[in-house]
C-alpha positions as CSV (number, residue, x, y, z in Angstrom):
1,X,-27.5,-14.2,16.8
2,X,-30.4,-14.0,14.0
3,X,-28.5,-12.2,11.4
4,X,-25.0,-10.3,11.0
5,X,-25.1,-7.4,8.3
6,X,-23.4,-7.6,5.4
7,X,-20.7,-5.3,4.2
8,X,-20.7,-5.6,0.3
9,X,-17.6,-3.6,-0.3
10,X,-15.7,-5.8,1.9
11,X,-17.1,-8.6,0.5
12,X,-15.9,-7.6,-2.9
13,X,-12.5,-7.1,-1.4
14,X,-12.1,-9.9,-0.1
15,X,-13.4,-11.6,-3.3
16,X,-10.9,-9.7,-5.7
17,X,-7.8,-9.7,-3.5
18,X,-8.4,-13.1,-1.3
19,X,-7.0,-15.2,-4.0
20,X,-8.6,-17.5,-6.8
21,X,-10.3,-15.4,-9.1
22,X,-8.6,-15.9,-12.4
23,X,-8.2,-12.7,-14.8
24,X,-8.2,-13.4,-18.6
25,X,-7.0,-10.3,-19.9
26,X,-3.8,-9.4,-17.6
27,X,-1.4,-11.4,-15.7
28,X,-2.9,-12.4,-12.1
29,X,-0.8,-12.3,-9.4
30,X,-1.2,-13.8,-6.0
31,X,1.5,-12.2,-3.2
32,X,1.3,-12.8,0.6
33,X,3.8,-11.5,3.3
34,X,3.9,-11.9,6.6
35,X,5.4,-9.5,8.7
36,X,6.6,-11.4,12.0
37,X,8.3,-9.7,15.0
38,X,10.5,-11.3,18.0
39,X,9.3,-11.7,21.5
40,X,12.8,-10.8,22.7
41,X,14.9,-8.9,19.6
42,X,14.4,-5.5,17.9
43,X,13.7,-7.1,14.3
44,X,10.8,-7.4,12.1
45,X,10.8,-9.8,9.7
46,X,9.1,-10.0,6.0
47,X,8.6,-13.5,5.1
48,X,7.0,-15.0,1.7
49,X,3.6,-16.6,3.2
50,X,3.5,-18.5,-0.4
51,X,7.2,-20.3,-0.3
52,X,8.4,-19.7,2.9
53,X,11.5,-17.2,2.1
54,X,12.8,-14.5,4.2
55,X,12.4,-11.3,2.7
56,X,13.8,-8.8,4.7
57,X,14.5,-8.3,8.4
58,X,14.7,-4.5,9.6
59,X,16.2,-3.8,12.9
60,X,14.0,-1.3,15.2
61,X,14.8,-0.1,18.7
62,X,12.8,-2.7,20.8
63,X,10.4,-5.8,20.6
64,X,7.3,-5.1,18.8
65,X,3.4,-5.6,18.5
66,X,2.5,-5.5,14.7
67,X,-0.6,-3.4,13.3
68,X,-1.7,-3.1,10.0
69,X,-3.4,-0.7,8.1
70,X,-6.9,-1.5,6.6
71,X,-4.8,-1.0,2.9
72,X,-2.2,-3.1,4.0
73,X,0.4,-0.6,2.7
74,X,1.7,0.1,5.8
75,X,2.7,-2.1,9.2
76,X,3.0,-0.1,12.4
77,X,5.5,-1.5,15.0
78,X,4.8,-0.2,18.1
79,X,7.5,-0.8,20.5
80,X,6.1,0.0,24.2
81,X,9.4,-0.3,26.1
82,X,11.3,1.5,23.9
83,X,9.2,4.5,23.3
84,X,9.3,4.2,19.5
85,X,7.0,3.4,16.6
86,X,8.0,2.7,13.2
87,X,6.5,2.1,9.8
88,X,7.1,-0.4,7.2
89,X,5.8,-0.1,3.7
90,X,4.9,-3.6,2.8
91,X,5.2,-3.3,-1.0
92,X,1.6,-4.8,-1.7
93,X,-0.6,-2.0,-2.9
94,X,-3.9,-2.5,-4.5
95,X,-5.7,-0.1,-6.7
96,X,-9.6,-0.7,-6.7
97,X,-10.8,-0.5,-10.4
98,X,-14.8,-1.6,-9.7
99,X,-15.0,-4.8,-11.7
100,X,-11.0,-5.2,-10.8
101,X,-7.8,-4.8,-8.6
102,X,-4.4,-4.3,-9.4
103,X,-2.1,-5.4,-7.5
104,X,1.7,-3.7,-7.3
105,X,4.1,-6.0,-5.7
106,X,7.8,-4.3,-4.7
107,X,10.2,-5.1,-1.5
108,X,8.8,-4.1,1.6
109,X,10.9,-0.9,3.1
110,X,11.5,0.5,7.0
111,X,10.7,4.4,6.1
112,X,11.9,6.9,7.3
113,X,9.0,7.5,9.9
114,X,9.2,7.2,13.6
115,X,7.3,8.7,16.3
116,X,8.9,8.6,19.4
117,X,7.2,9.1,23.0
118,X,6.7,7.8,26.3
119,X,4.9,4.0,26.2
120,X,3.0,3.9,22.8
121,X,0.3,1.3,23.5
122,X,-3.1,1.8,21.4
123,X,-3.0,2.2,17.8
124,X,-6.3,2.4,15.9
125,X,-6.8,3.2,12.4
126,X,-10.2,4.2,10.4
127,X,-10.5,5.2,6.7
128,X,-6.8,5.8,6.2
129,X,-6.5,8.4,9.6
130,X,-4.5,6.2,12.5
131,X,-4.3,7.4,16.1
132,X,-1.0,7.0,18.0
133,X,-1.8,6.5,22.1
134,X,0.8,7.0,24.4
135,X,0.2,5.7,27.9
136,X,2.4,8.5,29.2
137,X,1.3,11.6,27.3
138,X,-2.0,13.7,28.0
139,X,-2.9,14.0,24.4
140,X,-3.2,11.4,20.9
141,X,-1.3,12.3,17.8
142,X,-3.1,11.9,14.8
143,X,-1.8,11.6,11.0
144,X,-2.6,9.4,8.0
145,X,-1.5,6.4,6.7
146,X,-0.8,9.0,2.8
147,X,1.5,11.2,5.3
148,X,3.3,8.0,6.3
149,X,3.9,6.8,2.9
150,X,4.8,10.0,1.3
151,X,7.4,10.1,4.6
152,X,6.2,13.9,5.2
153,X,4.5,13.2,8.9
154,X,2.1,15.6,9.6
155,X,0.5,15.1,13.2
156,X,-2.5,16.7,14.9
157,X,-3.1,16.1,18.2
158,X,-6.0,16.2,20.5
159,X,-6.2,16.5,24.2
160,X,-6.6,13.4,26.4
161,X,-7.2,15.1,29.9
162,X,-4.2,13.4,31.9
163,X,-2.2,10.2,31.0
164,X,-3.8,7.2,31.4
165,X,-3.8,3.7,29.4
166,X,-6.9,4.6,26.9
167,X,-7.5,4.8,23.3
168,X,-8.6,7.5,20.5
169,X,-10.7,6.9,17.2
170,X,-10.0,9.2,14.6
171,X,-12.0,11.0,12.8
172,X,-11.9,13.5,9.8
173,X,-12.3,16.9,12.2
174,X,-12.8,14.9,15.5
175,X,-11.4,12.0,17.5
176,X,-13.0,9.9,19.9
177,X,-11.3,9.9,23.5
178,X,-11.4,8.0,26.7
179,X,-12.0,9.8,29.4
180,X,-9.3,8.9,32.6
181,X,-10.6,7.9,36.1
182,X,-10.8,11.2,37.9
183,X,-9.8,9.9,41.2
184,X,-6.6,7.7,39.8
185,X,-5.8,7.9,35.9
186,X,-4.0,4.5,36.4
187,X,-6.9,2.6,36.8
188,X,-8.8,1.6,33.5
189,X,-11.0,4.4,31.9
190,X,-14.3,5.8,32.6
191,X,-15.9,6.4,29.4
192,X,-15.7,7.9,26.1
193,X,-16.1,11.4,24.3
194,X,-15.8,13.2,21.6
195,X,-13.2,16.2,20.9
196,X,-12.4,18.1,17.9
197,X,-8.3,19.3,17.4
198,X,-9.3,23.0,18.7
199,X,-9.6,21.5,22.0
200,X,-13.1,21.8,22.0
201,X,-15.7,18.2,23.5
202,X,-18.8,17.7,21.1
203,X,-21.6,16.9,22.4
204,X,-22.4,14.9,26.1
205,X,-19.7,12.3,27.5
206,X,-20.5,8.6,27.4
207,X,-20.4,6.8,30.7
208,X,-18.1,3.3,30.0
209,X,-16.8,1.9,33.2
210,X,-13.7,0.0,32.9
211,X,-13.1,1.3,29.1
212,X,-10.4,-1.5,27.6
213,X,-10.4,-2.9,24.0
214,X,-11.9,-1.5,20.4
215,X,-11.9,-2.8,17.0
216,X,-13.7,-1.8,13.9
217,X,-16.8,-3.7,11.6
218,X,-17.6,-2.0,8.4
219,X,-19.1,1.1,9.2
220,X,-19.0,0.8,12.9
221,X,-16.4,1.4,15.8
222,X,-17.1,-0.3,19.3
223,X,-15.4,0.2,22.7
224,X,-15.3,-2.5,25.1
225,X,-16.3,-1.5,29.5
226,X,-17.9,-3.1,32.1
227,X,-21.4,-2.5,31.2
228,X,-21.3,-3.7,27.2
229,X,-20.0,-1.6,24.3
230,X,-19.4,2.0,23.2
231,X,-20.7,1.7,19.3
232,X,-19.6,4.2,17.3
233,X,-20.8,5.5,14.2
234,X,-20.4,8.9,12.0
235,X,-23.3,11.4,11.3
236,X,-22.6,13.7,8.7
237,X,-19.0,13.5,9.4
238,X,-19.0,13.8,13.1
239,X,-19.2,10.2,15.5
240,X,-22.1,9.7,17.8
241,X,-21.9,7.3,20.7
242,X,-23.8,4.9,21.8
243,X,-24.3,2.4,24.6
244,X,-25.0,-1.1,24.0
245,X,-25.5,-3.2,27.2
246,X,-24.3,-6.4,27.7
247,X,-27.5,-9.0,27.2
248,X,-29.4,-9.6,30.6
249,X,-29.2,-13.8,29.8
250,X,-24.9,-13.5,29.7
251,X,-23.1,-14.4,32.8
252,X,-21.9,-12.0,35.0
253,X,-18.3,-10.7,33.1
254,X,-17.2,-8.6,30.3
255,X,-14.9,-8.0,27.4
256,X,-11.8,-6.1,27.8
257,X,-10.1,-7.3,24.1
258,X,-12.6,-6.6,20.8
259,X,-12.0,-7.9,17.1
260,X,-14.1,-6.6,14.6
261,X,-15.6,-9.0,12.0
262,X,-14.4,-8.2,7.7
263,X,-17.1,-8.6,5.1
264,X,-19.9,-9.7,7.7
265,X,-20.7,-6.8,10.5
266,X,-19.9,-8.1,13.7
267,X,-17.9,-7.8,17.0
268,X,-15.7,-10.9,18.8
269,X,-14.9,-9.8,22.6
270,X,-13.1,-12.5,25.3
271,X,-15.4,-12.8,28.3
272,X,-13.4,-14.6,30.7
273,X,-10.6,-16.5,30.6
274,X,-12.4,-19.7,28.6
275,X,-14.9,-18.1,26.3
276,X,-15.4,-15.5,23.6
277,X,-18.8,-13.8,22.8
278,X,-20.3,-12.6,19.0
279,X,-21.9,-9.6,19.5
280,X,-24.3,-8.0,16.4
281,X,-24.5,-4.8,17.1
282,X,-27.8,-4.7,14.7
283,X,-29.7,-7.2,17.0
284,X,-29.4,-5.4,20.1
285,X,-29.7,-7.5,23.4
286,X,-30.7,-10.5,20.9
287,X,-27.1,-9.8,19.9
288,X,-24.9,-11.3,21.6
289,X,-23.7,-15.7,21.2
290,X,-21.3,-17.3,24.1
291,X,-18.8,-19.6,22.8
292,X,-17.6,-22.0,25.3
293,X,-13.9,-22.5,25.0
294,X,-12.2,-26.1,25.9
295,X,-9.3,-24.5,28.0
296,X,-8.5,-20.9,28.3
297,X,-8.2,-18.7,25.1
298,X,-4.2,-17.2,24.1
299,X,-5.2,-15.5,20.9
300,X,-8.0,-14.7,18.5
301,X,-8.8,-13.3,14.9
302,X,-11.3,-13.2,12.4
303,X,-10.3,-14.7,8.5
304,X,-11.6,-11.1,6.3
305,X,-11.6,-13.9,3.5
306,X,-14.3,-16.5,4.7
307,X,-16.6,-14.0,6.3
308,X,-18.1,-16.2,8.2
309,X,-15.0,-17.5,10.2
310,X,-12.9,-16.8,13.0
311,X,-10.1,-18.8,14.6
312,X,-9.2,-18.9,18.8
313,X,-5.4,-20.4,20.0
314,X,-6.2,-22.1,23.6
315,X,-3.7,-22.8,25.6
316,X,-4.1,-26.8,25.0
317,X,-2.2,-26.0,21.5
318,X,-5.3,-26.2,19.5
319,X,-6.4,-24.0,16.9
320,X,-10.8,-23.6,16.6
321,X,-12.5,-22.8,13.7
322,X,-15.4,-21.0,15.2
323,X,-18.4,-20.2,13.1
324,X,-19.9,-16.7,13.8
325,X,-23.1,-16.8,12.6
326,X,-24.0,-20.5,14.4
327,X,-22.2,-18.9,17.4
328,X,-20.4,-22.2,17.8
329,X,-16.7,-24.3,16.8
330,X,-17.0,-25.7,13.6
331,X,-13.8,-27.5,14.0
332,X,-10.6,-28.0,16.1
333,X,-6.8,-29.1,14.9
334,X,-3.8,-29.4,17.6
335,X,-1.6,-27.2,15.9
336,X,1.9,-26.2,19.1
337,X,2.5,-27.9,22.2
338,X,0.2,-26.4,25.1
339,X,0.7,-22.9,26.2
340,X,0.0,-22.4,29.8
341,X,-1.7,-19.0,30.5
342,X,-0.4,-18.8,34.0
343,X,2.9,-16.5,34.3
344,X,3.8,-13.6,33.1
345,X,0.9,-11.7,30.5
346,X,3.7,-10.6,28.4
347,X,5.2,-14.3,27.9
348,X,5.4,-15.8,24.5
349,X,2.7,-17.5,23.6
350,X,1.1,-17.8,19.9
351,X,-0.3,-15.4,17.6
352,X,-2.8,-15.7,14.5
353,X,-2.9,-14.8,11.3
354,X,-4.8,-15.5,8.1
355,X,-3.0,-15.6,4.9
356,X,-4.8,-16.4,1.7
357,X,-5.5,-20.2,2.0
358,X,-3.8,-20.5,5.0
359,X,-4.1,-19.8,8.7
360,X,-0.8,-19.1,10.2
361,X,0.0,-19.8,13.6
362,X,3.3,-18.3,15.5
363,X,4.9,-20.7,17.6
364,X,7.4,-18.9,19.6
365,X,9.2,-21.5,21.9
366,X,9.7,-23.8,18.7
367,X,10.9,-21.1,16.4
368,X,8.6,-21.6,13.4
369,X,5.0,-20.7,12.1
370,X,2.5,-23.7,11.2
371,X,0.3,-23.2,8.5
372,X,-3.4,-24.3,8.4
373,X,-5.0,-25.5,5.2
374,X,-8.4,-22.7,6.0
375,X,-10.8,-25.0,3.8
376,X,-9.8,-28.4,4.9
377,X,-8.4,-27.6,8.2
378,X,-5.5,-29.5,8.1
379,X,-1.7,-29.0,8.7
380,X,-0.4,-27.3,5.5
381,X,3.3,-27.0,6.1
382,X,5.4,-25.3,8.6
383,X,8.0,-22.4,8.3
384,X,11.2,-22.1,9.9
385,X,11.8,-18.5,11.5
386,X,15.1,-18.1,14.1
387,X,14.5,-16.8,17.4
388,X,11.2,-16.4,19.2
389,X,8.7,-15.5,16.2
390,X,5.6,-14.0,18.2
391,X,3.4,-11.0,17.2
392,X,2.2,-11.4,13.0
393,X,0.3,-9.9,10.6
394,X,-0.5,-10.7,7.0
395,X,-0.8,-8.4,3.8
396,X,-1.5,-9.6,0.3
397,X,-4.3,-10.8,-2.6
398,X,-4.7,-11.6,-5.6
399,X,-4.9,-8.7,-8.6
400,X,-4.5,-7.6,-12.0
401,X,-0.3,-6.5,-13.1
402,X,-0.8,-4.3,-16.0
403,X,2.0,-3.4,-18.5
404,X,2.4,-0.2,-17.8
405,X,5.0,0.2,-20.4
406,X,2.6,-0.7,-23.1
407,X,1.3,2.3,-25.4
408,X,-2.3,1.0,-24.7
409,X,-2.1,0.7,-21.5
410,X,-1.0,4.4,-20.6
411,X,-1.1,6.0,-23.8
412,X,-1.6,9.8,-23.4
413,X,-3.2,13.0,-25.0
414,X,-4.5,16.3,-24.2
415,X,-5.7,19.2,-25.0
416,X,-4.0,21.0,-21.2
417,X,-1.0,18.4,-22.0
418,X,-1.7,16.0,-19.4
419,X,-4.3,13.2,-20.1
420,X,-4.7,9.4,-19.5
421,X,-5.8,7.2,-22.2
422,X,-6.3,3.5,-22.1
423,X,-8.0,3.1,-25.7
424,X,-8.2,5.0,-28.9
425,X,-5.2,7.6,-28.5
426,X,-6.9,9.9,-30.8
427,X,-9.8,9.7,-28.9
428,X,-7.6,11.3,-25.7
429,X,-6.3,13.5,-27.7
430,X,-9.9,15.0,-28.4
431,X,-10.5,13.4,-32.1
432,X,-13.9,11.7,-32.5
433,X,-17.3,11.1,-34.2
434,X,-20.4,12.5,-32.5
435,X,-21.6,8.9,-32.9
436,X,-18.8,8.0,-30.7
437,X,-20.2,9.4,-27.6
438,X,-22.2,8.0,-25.3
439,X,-24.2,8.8,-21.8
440,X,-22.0,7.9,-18.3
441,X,-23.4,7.2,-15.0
442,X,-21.5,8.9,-11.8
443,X,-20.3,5.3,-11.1
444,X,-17.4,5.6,-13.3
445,X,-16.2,8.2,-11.2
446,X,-17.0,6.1,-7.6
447,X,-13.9,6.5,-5.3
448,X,-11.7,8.6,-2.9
449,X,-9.9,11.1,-4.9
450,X,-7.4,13.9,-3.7
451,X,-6.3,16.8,-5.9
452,X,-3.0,17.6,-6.9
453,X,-2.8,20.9,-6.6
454,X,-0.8,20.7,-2.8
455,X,1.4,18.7,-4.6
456,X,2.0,21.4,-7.1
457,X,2.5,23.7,-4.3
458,X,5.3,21.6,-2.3
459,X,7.3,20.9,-5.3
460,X,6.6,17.1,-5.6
461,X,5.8,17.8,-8.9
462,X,8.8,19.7,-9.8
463,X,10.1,16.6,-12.0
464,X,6.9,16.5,-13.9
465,X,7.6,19.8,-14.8
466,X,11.0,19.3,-15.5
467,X,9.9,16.4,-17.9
468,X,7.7,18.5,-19.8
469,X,10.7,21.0,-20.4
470,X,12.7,18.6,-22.1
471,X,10.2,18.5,-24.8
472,X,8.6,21.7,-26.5
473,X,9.2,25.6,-26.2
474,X,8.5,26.4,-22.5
475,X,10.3,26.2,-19.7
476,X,9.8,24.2,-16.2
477,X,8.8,27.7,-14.6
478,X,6.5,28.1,-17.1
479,X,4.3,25.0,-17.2
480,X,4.4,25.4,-13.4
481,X,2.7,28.0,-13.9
482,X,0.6,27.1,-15.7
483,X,-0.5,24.5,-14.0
484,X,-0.8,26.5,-11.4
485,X,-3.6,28.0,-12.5
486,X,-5.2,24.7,-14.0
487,X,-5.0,22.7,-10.7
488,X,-5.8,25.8,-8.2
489,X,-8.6,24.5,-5.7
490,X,-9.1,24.5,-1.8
491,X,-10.9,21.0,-1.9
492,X,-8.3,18.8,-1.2
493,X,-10.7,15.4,-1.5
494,X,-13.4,14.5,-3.0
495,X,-15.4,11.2,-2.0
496,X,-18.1,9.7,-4.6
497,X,-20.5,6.8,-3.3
498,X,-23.2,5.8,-5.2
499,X,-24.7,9.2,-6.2
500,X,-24.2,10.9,-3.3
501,X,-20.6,13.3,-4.0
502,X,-18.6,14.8,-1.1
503,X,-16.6,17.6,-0.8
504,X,-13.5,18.4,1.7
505,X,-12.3,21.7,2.3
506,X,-9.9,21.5,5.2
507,X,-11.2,18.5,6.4
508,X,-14.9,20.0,6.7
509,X,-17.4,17.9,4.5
510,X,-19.8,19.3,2.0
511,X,-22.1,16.8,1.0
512,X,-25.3,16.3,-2.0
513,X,-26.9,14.0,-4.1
514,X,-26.3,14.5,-7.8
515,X,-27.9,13.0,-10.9
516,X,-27.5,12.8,-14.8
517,X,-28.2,16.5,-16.3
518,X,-26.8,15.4,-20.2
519,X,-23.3,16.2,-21.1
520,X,-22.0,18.7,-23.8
521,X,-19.3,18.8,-26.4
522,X,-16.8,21.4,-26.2
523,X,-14.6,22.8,-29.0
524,X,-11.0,23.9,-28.3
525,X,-8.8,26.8,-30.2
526,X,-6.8,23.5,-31.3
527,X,-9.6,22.0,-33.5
528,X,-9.8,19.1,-30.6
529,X,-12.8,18.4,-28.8
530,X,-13.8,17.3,-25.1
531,X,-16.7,16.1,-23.6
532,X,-17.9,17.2,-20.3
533,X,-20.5,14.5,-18.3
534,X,-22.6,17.0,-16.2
535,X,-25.0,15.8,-13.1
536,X,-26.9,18.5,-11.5
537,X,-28.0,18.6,-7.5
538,X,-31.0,17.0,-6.2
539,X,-30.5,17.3,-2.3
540,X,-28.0,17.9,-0.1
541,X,-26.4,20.4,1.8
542,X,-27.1,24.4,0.9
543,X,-23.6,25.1,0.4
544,X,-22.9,22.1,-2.1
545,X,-22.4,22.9,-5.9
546,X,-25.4,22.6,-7.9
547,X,-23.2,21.3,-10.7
548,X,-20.2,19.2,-11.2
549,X,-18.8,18.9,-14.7
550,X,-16.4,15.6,-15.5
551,X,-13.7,15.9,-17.7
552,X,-11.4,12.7,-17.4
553,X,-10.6,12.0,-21.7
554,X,-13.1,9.6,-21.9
555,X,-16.2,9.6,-23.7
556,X,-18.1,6.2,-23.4
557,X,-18.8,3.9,-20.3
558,X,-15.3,3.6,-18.7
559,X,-13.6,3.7,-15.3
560,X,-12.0,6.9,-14.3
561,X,-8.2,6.7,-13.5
562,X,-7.9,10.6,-12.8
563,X,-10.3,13.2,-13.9
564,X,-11.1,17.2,-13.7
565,X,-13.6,18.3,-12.2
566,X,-15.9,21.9,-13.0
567,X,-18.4,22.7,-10.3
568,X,-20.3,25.8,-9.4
569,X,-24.4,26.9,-9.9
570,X,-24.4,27.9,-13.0
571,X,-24.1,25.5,-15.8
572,X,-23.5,27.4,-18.6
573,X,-21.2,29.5,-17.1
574,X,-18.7,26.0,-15.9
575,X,-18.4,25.2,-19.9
576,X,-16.8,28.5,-20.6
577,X,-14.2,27.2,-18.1
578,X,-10.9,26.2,-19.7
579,X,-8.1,27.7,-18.1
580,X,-8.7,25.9,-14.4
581,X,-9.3,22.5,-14.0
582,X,-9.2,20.8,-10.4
583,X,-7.4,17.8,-10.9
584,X,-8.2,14.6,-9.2
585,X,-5.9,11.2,-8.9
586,X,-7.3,8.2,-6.0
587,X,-6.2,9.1,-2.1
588,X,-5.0,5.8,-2.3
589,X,-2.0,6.6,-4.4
590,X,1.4,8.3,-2.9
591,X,3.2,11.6,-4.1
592,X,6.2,9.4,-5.9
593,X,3.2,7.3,-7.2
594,X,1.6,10.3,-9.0
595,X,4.5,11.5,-10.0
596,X,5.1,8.3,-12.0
597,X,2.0,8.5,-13.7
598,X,2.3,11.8,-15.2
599,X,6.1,11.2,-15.5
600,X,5.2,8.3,-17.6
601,X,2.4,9.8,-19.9
């Protein structure tokens, strides 16, 4: 392998949230759980990864495999036999700030989700938008990971053709399907293609013999067959397919189980029973590094702290510290007794994890997890667990906790009654010096937002309007109202990267380039002031505003918390615009979450 691609925003995760980094202006908190289920009992349990306590143990309807979302809000527990899947909230959320993340740390909850069906097996999750396979079912449900933690499921689904044991990527207005073996849908998959939720297949099918096994790297999504790997990337908001052979010098085999590689871009796939291969998608045929393995593998992940590192269980009991980008083991530690992987495929047998410093190791027939020092590779300590602790995952970081009881940080002012100010309160409140204001570049606004305004509609917000009743002359009716009018928009999320801004309108992207077109001060009927940031279009799609006008309280350098947003092709036209003003808080934040925000201010 000559070079794996680098994936800066993980990299900064990983580097805020992996532990370490020490903050000098708020309290830094470090919090890892590890969510552990039993190989024969319906639990889950949440156990502190840093002391060793039990947390919690929720009882579900059958043994479980463990998923995680790429936030780590959520744990999926997918219980095959029992026809169930559940979600746990895991009660570490980070909120990305640029320069910093907070971290909120609560007890981890069973919610009240469950989707039931015949033999969940595949779960896969991109960009916040999970799919749900069920081995037994001719179509894939599809919902989001917000849906899940607001407990209001809303599921699409897409067709699958028959039932078969296959997978589904989802996508914003599409989802990538396996297609079944025509001749006998038990047998394993015949390739891949892409379908939108009208029933409708985009674009030519993609032949993948033996389709089994997916993970995601970064930008990119790869399906594992007989012939190489399905990679799958997005174009404009729709997923293209392509084929990536298996390199002409490998053995005769394949890979049927795929991890994808956090922080460095890159693919790990078993390819037979005593070897693994490192596949850079960017390098083509030149892509691809056999590991040899001392006995056969049991279990294999990739440490989304240490980029570079991955870790493979054998059945000898050791644990390997395989470097990815030498394409070789870097060291080895006898961690369990051996593991034979003759019998049954669904016998307990170890599981991996990485936790902060550690790597955790599940040890089923023993009843406890070891823990592995990551750095010095050594035995760190060992945690008891009753009963057969087998499939883990681990959720946590490091981050800022702010005070959010403190006037500075969430003091608030307004001219429209409902701003967020982290400084000079009578700033917020739209009192200050020309000299005061200066230029801001569309990076203080960099994020995934979602407006409020269906949360208006649904009556999450009914409390916030209750709130504002208790203080003032109008009634909760009343400010609904008039907020009605203020948050009214049909894009439901807006995504800013860099400079390039795009908009959703039920789920179909707009997307342009904007840049710095000035700003302009603004004089309300109160006496206050505002300041709107303005950037005007450069390129992008035809139908795309031509300008978007930034109104988030702030007027100097500063990271946006929430913000509302003016767009439309006339500039002078928008700053006349005061009575409706689409309101945006981050995607990554929950109904009850907003609704303590503006409850609080």
């Amino acid at each position: 392998m000559r070079r794996l691609i680098l994936s800066a925003s993980a990299l900064a995760i990983a580097a805020t949230f992996g532990g370490g980094t020490a903050f000098a202006d708020e309290d830094d908190v470090t919090a890892w759980r590890l969510f552990v289920s039993d190989h024969a009992e319906p639990v889950v349990k949440v156990i502190d990864a840093l002391d060793g306590d039990l947390l919690d143990t929720f009882t579900i309807e059958g043994p479980a495999s463990l998923y995680r979302s790429s936030s780590g809000e959520t744990v999926f527990a997918i219980q095959g036999a029992a026809g169930e899947v559940n979600a746990i909230k895991s009660g570490i959320a980070f909120r990305d700030h640029g320069d910093h993340g907070d971290v909120d740390v609560d007890d981890a909850e069973l919610l009240n989700v469950h989707i039931d069906g015949a033999k969940p097996a595949h779960f896969v999750e991109v960009q916040g938008s999970i799919a749900q396979w069920f081995d037994g079912e001719d179509e894939v449900r599809v919902f989001t990971e917000k849906a899940v933690l607001d407990e209001k499921l809303e599921v699409r689904t897409a067709n699958v053709v028959a039932p078969h044991h296959g997978v589904a990527v989802p996508f914003q207005n599409h989802v990538v399907v396996s297609i079944p073996n025509p001749e006998d849908a038990s047998k394993r998959p015949i390739g891949a293609r892409v379908v939108d939720f009208e029933g409708n297949t985009v674009g030519a099918d993609v032949a993948c013999p033996g389709l089994h096994g997916s993970a995601g790297s970064g930008s990119l999504y790869a399906l594992a067959c007989d012939t190489g790997l399905l990679v799958i990337k997005q174009d404009r908001g729709a997923p293209t397919i392509e084929h990536l052979p298996y390199a002409s010098s490998l053995p005769e085999g394949s890979s049927s189980t795929l991890i994808g590689g956090k922080g460095l871009q890159y693919f790990i796939g078993n390819y037979g029973a005593d070897r693994i291969v490192i596949i850079d998608p960017s390098e083509g045929e030149n892509g691809f590094q056999l590991v040899q393995l001392p006995t056969r593998r049991v279990h294999f992940t990739v440490d989304p702290i240490r980029s570079r590192f991955a870790y493979v269980m054998t059945e000898d009991g050791q644990l390997h510290k395989v470097d990815v980008l030498d394409g070789k083991i870097a060291q080895s530690l006898k961690v369990t007794d051996p593991y034979s992987m003759d019998g049954h495929w669904s016998d307990p047998r170890p599981r991996v994890a990485v936790a902060g410093d550690n790597v955790i190791v599940t040890d089923p027939l023993n009843a406890k997890l070891h823990l592995v020092n990551a750095e010095t590779f050594e035995e760190a300590g060992e945690i008891a667990v009753e009963g057969k602790p087998f499939n883990i995952v681990a959720v946590g970081g490091s981050g800022k906790v702010h005070d959010h009881n403190s006037e500075e940080a969430h003091a608030h002012g307004h001219a429209h009654e409902h701003a967020h100010s982290h400084g000079d309160d009578q700033i917020y409140k739209g009192y200050f010096e020309d000299g005061q204001i200066k230029d801001r570049a569309l990076s203080d606004w960099v994020g995934d937002w979602q407006s409020v305004y269906p949360y208006l509609q649904d009556g999450t917000l009914d409390p916030v309007m209750a709130h504002k009743a208790e203080s003032g002359d109008q009634t909760a009716d009343e400010h609904k109202a008039y907020y009605e009018i203020g948050y009214r928009t049909n894009v439901e999320r807006i995504v800013i990267a860099g400079d390039m801004v795009t908009f959703f309108e039920d789920g179909k992207p707009l997307e342009a380039r904007y840049a710095s077109d000035g700003r302009e001060i603004l004089t309300y009927k109160k006496g206050n002031r505002g300041v709107r940031f303005i950037f005007k279009k450069v390129e992008g799609d035809a139908d795309a505003p031509e300008f978007i006008q930034f109104s988030d309280h702030k007027i100097a350098p500063a990271k946006a918390d929430h913000y509302h947003l003016y767009w439309g092709n006339d500039r002078a036209a928008l700053l006349e615009e005061v009575t409706n003003w689409p309101t945006y808080y981050p995607s990554s934040l929950r109904a009850k979450e907003i609704v303590e925000e503006m409850m609080a201010h």
